[in-house]
N, C-alpha and C positions, 0 to 999 in steps of 0.2 A: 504493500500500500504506500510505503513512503516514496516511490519513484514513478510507480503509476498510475496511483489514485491518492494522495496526497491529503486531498479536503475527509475523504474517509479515515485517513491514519490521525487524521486532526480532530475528527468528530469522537475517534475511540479517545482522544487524551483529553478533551473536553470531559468528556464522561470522567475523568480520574479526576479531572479540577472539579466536575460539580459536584464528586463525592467526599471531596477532601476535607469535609468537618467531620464526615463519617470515620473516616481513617482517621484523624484528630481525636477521636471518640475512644474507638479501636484502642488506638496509643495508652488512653489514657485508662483504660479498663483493666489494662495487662501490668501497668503501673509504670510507662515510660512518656517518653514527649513525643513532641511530633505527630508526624502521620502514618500509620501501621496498614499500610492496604492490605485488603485481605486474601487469601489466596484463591477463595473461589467467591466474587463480588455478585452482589445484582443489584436488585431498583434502590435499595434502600442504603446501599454499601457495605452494609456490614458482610459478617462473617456468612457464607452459607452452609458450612457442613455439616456430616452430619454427628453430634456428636459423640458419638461412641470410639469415632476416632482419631485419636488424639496428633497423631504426626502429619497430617498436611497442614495443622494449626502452626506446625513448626513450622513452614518451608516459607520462612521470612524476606528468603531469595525477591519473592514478588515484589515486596518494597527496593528494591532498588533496580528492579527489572522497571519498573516505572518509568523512574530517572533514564535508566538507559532508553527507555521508546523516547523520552523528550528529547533525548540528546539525537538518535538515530534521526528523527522527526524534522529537528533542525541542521542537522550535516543534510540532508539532502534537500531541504525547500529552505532554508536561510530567512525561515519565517522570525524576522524578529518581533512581529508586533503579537504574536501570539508568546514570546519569550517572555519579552516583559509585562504583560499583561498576565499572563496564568502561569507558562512554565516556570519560572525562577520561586514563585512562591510557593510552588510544587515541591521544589527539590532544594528550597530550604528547610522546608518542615518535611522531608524523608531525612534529611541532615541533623537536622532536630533527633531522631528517632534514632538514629546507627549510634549517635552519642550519649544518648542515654542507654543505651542495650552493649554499648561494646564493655569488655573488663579490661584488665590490666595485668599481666602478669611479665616474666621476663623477657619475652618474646616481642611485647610490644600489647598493642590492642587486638584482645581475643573475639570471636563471638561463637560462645557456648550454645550446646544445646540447642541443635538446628536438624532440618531435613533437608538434605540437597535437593536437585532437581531428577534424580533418579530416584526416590521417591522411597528407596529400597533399604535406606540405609538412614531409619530416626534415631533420635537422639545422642547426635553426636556433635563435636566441637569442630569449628576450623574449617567447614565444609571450605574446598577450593575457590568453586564457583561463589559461593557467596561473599566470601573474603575479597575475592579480587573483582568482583563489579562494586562491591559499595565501595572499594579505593578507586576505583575509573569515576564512578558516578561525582564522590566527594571532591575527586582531582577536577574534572568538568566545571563542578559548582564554580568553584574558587575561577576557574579561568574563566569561563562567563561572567563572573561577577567581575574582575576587570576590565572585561571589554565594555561591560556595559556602563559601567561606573557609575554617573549619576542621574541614567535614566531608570535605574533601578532606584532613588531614594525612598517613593511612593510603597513599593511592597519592602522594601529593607525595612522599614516604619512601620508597616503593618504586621510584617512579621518578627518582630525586635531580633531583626538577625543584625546587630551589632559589629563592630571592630573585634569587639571580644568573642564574639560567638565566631567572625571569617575565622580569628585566631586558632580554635579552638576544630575546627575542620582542617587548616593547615596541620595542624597536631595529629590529626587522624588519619591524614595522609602520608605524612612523613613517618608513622609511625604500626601503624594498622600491620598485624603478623600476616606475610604473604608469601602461604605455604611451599617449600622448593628445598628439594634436600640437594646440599652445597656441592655433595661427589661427582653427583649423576648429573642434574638439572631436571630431574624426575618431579613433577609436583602431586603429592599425598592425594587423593580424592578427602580425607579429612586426617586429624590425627591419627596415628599408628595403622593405617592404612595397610601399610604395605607388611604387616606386623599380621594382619587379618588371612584366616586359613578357608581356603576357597577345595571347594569339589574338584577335584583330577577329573576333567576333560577326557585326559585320555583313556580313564578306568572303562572297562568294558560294561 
């Protein structure tokens, strides 16, 4: 849709900005900031599953899959006037959400207790895929926000994403655990990954 039907990839993110108090709801339910979209959305935003079960709750992946359609969205139609108008407020408050959910340990910023997008493998830490799009996503913010400087001051305001708050995404990027073991250049699907004992294939 984003290359060739464009107003349609723009109607689906419309849809995320008009649900983004829902997501802000979300956020605030589970006990963090921001905007938490959910993994399976409808009219109303919230969550739809069903719940007996527990790990697509996890697959937080979505929240930053977001950000990535806005970003995708704008690489190929150079829409700015839908940037500063909905996108940027979007993926301030997903930015709001990765910083209150990330931890801290020696590795740098963790995020525990997630589902990847193979759906196969809940509750686990460090998922790959999630690790390294909320750093694209976080890295983006920051570089939008300079381009656009002070046609952004109207949602910087709205959404009190402050000096201290760009600060504090900078932190997140410079510093966010992004998994790759140093011998090989092999990256984990999550922690101890490769530590994980799988079916022989070749057993008859």
């Amino acid at each position: 849709f984003y290359m060739t039907m464009p107003e349609q990839a723009k109607n689906l993110l419309l849809y995320r900005y008009n649900k983004l108090e829902a997501a802000k709801k979300n956020a605030i339910e589970e006990g963090y900031k921001g905007a938490r979209y959910p993994f399976n959305s409808g009219v109303t935003g919230e969550e739809n599953l069903w719940p007996v079960a527990r790990h697509p709750f996890m697959q937080i992946h979505v929240v930053s899959d977001v950000a990535w359609s806005i970003s995708n969205y704008y690489n190929c139609s150079g829409d700015d006037e839908f940037m500063v108008q909905y996108g940027m407020e979007m993926l301030y408050e997903i930015c709001k959400y990765w910083l209150s959910r990330v931890e801290k340990d020696e590795r740098g910023y963790v995020i525990n207790q997630v589902t990847g997008t193979d759906e196969h493998h809940p509750y686990v830490d460090n998922n790959a895929y999630t690790n390294y799009v909320v750093h694209y996503m976080a890295k983006r913010t920051l570089e939008l926000t300079k381009q656009y400087g002070e046609q952004l001051s109207a949602v910087r305001e709205k959404t009190d994403a402050t000096d201290a708050f760009i600060k504090k995404i900078e932190d997140l990027v410079a510093n966010i655990y992004l998994p790759m073991e140093k011998k090989t250049g092999m990256i984990p699907q999550f922690d101890d990954y490769f530590n994980q004992h799988f079916n022989d294939l070749t057993s008859p």
